[in-house]
Phi, psi and omega in degrees: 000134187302175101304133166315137181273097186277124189242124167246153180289169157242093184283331195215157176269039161286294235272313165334278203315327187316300232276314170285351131001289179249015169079067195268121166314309227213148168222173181242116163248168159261176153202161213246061194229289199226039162215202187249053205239049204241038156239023191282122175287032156257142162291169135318323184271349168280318189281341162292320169302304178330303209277338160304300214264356184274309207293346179304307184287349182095350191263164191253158185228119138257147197245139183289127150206062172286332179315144145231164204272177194235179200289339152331289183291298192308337193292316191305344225293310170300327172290323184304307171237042073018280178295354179270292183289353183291287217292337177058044198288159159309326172194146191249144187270150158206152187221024180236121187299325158310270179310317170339283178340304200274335180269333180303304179305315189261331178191084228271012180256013171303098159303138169264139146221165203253130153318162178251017147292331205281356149088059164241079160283027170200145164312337167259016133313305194275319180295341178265009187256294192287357161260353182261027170102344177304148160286323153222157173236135166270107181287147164321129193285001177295327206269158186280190176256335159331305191273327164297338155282341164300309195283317167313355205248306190300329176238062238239027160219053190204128161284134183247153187203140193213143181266165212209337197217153199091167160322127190249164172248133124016267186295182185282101161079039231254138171291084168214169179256354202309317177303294179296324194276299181293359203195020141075039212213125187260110163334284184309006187224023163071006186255103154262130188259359144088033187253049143255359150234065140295162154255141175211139175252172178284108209233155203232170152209136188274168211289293159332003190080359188283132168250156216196128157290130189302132190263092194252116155252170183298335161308321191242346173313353198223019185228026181213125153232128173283137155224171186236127223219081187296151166269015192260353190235079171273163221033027160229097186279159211218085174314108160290155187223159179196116124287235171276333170283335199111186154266122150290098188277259160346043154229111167332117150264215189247133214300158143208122203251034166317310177282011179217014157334284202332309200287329184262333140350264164350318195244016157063044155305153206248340179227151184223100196266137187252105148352151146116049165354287226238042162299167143298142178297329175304336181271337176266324153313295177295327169276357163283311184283356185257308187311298194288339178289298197287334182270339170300311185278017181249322165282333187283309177223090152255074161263293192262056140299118196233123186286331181276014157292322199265337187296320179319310183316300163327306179301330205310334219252148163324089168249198179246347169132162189264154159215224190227017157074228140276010205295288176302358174125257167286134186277129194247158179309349175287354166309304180277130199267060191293334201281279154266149170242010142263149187306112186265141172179159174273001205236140174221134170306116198266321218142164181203148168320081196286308190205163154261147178228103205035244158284003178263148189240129194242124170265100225240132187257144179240355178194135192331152182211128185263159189282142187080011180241138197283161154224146168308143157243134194271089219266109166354187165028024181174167180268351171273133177277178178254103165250136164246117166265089158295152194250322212197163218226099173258134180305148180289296221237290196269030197020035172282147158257156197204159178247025164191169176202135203239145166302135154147161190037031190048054166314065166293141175219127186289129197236133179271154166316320161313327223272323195244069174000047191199127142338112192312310206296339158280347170310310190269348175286305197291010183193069194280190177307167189066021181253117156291158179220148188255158159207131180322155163207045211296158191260148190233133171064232198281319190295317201289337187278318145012262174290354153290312198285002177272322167286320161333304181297305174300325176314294189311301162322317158305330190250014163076021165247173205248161201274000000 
C-alpha cells in the first residue's frame, strides 16, 4: 500500500523549514496578492528559495491562487502567473472555475489542483474537475468518510486530498460573508476576521420597543434557562450560555482526525492536509511529527496501531478542544465549542534553534522560562524529546545573565556545550537547526476543569460512547 503524502502549511520559510523536518512529504504556501494567504510572510525570493530547497529534498511544494476573484484580481492574473511559471511549484490550488480556465490556457504545464473552497462532495464532482483537466481534488471538509469511500472507489485516477487536522469553519467550505458584512474583511481575500468566535450578548426587548441587557443577579440566576429550537430539528435544544465573556454560538472546535487515520489510510487518499496558515513553527513540528510518527508506523503493523500513542503530542498545542469534524457523519454538540473561544493547553511554545554557531546553540525564545524550569526539545525522526533545565540565561549578542528571560524582539539566548550533559556533536545530529522546544504551563481553576472536560468528551467520542 503507497503511503499517503502528508501536506503542511507553509506561512513563512522558517515554518517551510519547520514543517519538512519534522517529516511533512509536502508542504502548501502563498503569497499575498492571489491567494487566501495574505498574512503569509513570503516574499518571492523566499518562495524561490522554498522552492529550491523543498526539490533539494525531493519533496513537493504548492503554491495557493485560490481566491475568487472580482475584476481587480482577474487584471492581475497575467503577471501573477508569469511569476507562477518562473517559480515551477508542483502544483497550484485554485477554487475560481475563471482561473482554472485562465491557467489551462495560459499556462497549461502548471499542474491544477482544485481547492477545497470550490466545495467538492461528490464524485461527480470530482469527475468534472478531471475533465476539465485537474490533477487533484481537495475534498470539501463536509464530506464524511461514508462518502470520501464512495468517491475513492468511484474516481480511483484522480488524487484525491482530505484535511485531517485543524481549524474548522463555520461556513460551507468555508464560503463566507460574516467577516464582510461585520468587520468589512473578506474571508475569501484571506482576512477573516473570525467572528464566529465573538461573544454576542443576550439582549431582551421590551413591550415599549425598548432593548435592554438581561441583567442575572444572584437573585434571579436559577430562575432562567435558553435554548434555541430549529424547526426542522424539534425537541432538540440547543443551550444558549453567556458568561463574563459573553456567549459563543459558532465556534467550531478543532478538527482532529488522529483517531480515524487509520480509516482513511485504508482507502488510499493520496494527500493528507494539515490547517494552519497562520500557525506557529511549533504548531508545524508538532503536528507533523506526530502525524508521520503514525503514518509510518501504520504501514510498518497496522494490525496493532493505536491512535492514543500519538494523542499526547497533540494534546501539547494550544486548542478550543477537538472534535472529529464530519468525518462519523452527523455532526453532535461535542463539535462545538459553546463555553469559550480561546485556545487552551497545558503546553506553551518555549523556542527553537535558529543556528549553531559552532558548539554553541542561539535559542531564539517565545514565551517566557524562569530559571529552574525544564523545557522539551522535540527530537525530528521520532516521538521522543530532549529535556533541558536551565538556572540562567546568557544573551546571544550581549552575554549578559539574567535568571529569567522573556519573549520579544526576537530574544535570543546562547546555550553552551555544557549546558546539555550529553557530547555537543551528538547534540547537534538530535537537534539540528529549526528543533522546536516546549515549555509545561499547567492551567488552573475553570480553564483547567474546561479543558479536561473538553478532552473527556474527544475521548469519549472517539470510541463511539456515548457521553
Amino acid at each position: 500500500m503507497a503511503k499517503s503524502e502528508l501536506l503542511l502549511p507553509a506561512g513563512s520559510l522558517v515554518k517551510l523549514k519547520t514543517a519538512l523536518m519534522y517529516g511533512a512529504n509536502a508542504v502548501y504556501a502563498g503569497t499575498p496578492d492571489m491567494s487566501l494567504r495574505t498574512q503569509s510572510a513570503f516574499t518571492l525570493e523566499d518562495l524561490a528559495q522554498g522552492i529550491e530547497l523543498v526539490h533539494k529534498q525531493n519533496k513537493k511544494i504548492y503554491l495557493t491562487l485560490n481566491l475568487y476573484v472580482h475584476n481587480e484580481e482577474a487584471d492581475k492574473l497575467p503577471q501573477f502567473v508569469d511569476t507562477l511559471r518562473q517559480l515551477k511549484p508542483d502544483g497550484v490550488l485554485v477554487a475560481d472555475p475563471g482561473v482554472f480556465y485562465y491557467l489551462k490556457e495560459n499556462a497549461p504545464e502548471l499542474n491544477r489542483f482544485v481547492s477545497t473552497q470550490a466545495n467538492i462532495c461528490s464524485a461527480q464532482t470530482v469527475k468534472f474537475w478531471q475533465a476539465m483537466g485537474a490533477k487533484l481534488c481537495v475534498l470539501g471538509r463536509e464530506v464524511t468518510f461514508a462518502e470520501m469511500k464512495q468517491i475513492r472507489a468511484r474516481c480511483p485516477d484522480i488524487l484525491l486530498e482530505t484535511f485531517i487536522h485543524g481549524a474548522m469553519c463555520m461556513s460551507y467550505s468555508g464560503r463566507c460573508l460574516i467577516s464582510n458584512f461585520m468587520a468589512d474583511r473578506s474571508a475569501n481575500k484571506g482576512k477573516c476576521a473570525h467572528c464566529c468566535r465573538w461573544h454576542y450578548k443576550l439582549l431582551l426587548k421590551t413591550k415599549d420597543g425598548n432593548i435592554k441587557d438581561l441583567e442575572i443577579t444572584p437573585e434571579n440566576k436559577d430562575m432562567f434557562e435558553f435554548f434555541l429550537e430549529e424547526d426542522f430539528r424539534p425537541g432538540e435544544y440547543y443551550e444558549v450560555v453567556e458568561d463574563e465573556h459573553g456567549g459563543y454560538i459558532l465556534n467550531s472546535k478543532d478538527m482532529c482526525l488522529m483517531p480515524r487515520l487509520n480509516e482513511i489510510l485504508d482507502i488510499g487518499m493520496d494527500s493528507l492536509k494539515i490547517e494552519g496558515r497562520n500557525k506557529t513553527e511549533y504548531y508545524a513540528g508538532t503536528v507533523a511529527r506526530a502525524y508521520r510518527q503514525a503514518i509510518d508506523d501504520y504501514a510498518k503493523d497496522p494490525e496493532n496501531w493505536d491512535y492514543q500513542k500519538y494523542m499526547p503530542d497533540l494534546y501539547t498545542l494550544q486548542n478550543r478542544g477537538y472534535c472529529l469534524g464530519f468525518h462519523d457523519g452527523k455532526l453532535t454538540h461535542i463539535s462545538q465549542n459553546y463555553e469559550y473561544t480561546r485556545t487552551l493547553g497545558e503546553w506553551l511554545f518555549a523556542g527553537s534553534i535558529v543556528e549553531w554557531q559552532g558548539d554553541d546553540a542561539i535559542f531564539e525564545v517565545r514565551n517566557y522560562i524562569n530559571g529552574g524550569e525544564f523545557i522539551d526539545f522535540l527530537i525530528p525522526g521520532t516521538l521522543e524529546n530532549f529535556r533541558l533545565t536551565l538556572t540562567e540565561f546568557e544573551d546571544a549578542d550581549t552575554a549578559e545573565i539574567t535568571p529569567r528571560v522573556s519573549a520579544g524582539q526576537h530574544k535570543k539566548i546562547r546555550l553552551r556545550p555544557q549546558v546539555w550533559n550529553k557530547p555537543v556533536a551528538e547534540i547537534k545530529k538530535l537537534l539540528p537547526q529549526y528543533a522546536i522546544a516546549r515549555k509545561p504551563a499547567p492551567l488552573n481553576g475553570d480553564n483547567k476543569t474546561m479543558y479536561e472536560h473538553k478532552l473527556h468528551e474527544f475521548d469519549v467520542l472517539c470510541q463511539n460512547k456515548k457521553p
